[in-house]
N, C-alpha and C positions, 0 to 999 in steps of 0.2 A: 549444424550447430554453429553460432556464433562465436564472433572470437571472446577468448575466456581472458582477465586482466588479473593481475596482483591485485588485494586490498588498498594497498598503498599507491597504483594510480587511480583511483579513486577518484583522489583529491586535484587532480585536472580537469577531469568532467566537469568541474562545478565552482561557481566561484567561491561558493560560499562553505566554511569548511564545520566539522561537526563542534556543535556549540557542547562544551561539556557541562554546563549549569544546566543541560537538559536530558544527557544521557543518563540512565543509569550509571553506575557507579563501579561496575565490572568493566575488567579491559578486554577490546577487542581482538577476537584472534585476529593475525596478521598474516600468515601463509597458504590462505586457503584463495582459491579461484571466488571469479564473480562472472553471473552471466546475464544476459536480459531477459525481461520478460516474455518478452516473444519469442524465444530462442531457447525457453522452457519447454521439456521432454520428454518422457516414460525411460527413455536410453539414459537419463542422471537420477533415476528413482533410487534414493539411497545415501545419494550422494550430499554433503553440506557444502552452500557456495553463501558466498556473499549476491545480493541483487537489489537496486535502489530504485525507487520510483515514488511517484505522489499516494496520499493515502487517498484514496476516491470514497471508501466508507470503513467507518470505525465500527463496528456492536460489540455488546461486550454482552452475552448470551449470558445467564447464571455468572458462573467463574469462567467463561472460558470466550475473552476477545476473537472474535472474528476480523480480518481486514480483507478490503481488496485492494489490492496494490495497482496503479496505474502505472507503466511506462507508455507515450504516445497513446497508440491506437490499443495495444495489447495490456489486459488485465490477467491479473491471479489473484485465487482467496490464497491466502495465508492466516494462519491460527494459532493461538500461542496456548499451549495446552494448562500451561498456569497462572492463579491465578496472579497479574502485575497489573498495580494501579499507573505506576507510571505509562505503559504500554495502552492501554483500556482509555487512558484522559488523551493523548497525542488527536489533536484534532484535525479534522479532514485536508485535504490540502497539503499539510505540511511533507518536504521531503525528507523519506526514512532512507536508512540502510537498513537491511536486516540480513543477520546469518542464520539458515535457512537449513533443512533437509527435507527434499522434495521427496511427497510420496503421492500416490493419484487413486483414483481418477472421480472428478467432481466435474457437474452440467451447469450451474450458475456462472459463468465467467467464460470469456472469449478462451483461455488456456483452459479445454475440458478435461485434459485428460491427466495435469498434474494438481497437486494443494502440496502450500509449503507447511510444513510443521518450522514455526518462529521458535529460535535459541538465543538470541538478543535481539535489539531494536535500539538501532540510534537517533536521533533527529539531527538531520546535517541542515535545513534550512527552513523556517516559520515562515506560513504563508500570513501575509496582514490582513489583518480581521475583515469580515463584513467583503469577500471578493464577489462584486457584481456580477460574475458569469461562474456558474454551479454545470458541473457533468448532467450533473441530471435535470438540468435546466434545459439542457439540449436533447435530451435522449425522449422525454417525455410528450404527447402528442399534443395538437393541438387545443383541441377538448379542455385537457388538462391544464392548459396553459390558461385558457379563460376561465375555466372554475376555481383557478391560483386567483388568477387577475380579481375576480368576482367577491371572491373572500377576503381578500385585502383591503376593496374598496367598500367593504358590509353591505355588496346588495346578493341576492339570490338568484340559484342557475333555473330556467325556467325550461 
């Protein structure tokens, strides 16, 4: 397991610090651990930590946001069992905090064997509109790439 930090240094890792005109409106707990996403584990099922990373996809299922959370190479879904419109709009890319209790085990994402149940969500940093390189821009095959290219420029894949 990785090393585990205070909430409060946090705010090292990152230049940018949590914009309040975008968090909800509840205060954050403050003495609970934080861990990474790859460093996510069956041995913390139970457990609530703080964990921060980019948002890679947003759904918002009926009532019930799904996310996967990106750090580096290592993803996790995390889900937020009610329904929040502020949480549900937070657009791809941006970096969250979120306090978390990990329970598992889910097959969609690199972490199979944990999902986080979301208990808040902050946005510590906006990513600027319109970024030219998409995760799944990279993950998707070649095929793909030209049936994107194909449809853009309104001609047909033959």
């Amino acid at each position: 397991m990785g090393p585990t930090k205070k909430r409060d240094e946090f705010k090292d890792d990152h230049a940018s610090q949590t914009d309040p005109t975008l968090c909800n409106n509840e205060s954050a707990p403050r003495k609970t651990s934080s861990h990474t996403a790859k460093d996510l584990n069956l041995k913390l099922q139970g457990e609530s930590f703080w964990v921060r990373g980019y948002l890679q996809v947003v759904r918002a299922k009926s009532k019930t946001p799904f996310f996967t959370l990106r750090e580096r190479m290592a993803t996790v879904q995390a889900i937020l069992h009610e329904s929040d419109k502020f949480a549900a709009g937070v657009p791809k890319n941006f970096v969250v905090d979120m306090f978390v209790r990990l329970t598992g085990p889910l097959l969609s994402t690199k972490q199979k064997d944990v999902e986080l149940n979301v208990e808040k969500v902050f946005v510590v940093s906006k990513a600027p509109p319109g970024l030219s390189f998409q995760v799944e821009d990279a993950t998707c095959s070649v095929d793909e790439k030209m049936r994107r290219l194909a449809l853009s420029r309104g001609l047909k894949m033959i």
